[in-house]
N, C-alpha and C positions, 0 to 999 in steps of 0.2 A: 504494500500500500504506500502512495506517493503523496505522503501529507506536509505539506509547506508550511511557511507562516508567512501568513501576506498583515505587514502594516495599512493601517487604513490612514485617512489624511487627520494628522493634527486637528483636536480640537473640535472633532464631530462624531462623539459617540451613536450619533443615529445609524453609522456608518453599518456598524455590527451592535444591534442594539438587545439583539439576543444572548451576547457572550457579556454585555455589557450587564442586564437584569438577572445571569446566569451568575457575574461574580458577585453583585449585589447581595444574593437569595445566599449564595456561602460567606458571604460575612458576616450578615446576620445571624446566621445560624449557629457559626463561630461566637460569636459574640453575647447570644443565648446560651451556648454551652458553657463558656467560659462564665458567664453571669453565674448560670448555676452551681457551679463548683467554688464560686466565692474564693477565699486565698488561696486553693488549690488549682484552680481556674488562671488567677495569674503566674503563679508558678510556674503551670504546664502553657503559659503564653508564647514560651519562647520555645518548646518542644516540637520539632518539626514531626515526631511521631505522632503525637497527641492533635496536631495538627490534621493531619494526614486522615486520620479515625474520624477525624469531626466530618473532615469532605465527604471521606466513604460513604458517613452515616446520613449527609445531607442527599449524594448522589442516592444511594438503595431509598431515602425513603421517597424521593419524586419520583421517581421510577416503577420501583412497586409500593407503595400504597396508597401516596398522593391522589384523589382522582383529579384530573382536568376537565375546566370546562370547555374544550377548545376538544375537547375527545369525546365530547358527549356523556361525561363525568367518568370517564372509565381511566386508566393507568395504562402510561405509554409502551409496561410489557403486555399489557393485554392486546395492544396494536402490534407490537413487535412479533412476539410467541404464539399467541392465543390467535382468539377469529372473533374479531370484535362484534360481526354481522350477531352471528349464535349469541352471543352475551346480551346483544339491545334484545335481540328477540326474547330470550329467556327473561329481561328486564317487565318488556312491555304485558308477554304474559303473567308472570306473578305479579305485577299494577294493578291488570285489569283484575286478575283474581281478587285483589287486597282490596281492590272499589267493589266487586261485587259483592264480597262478605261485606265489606262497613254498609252496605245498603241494606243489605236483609236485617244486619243489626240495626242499625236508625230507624228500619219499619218496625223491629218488633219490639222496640223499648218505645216507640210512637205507639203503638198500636195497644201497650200498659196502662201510658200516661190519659189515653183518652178516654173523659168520662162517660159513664152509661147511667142511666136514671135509671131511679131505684126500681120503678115499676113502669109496666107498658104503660105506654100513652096514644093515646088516638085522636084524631080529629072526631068533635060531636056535632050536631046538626048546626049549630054555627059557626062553626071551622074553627074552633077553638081546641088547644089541647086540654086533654083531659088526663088526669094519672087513672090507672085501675088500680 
């Protein structure tokens, strides 16, 4: 594989704004790691091991667990490895499944709540109700 490194022009991150929001997203997260470990955290600031493990763990978790909205909420291994087609499909049927069961429940705890009078009632020769 023939992978180069091409400079872009001075002073115009838009250039490559994806490697640009890519180094962003591991500083942060560096910098969350390191928050979390408090004086151990700056300690291991200058450990290019302890470094190294933050990336790792930054790259595996966009990767695999992350989902994206730009993937149709899925992770970019399930594009890569997987068949993302089968996954929406299998998505959209347990949905529909999840809306058909909440409706039969919302019918039958409606169908609880509503009242019935205590005794039959009828219309009497003046159209009025009547209770029996």
């Amino acid at each position: 594989m023939d992978v180069g490194h091409h400079l872009i022009r001075p002073h115009t991150p838009t250039d490559n704004a994806e490697i640009e929001r890519c180094n962003r997203t591991i500083g942060e997260r560096i910098d969350d790691q390191l928050a979390t470990l408090g004086d151990a955290g700056r300690d291991a600031a200058g450990d290019f091991a302890a470094a190294r493990r933050v990336i790792d763990g930054v790259i595996d978790h966009y990767n695999h667990h992350r989902l994206h909205s730009s993937l149709n909420f899925l992770r970019p291994v399930d594009y890569y490895r997987g068949n993302p087609e089968a996954l929406l499909a299998e998505r959209l049927r347990k949905l529909t499944t999840a809306r058909q069961l909440r409706k039969q429940e919302n019918l039958r705890i409606r169908q609880r709540l509503l009242p019935y009078p205590a005794a039959e009632t009828i219309l009497n020769s003046e159209r009025r109700l009547v209770s029996l």
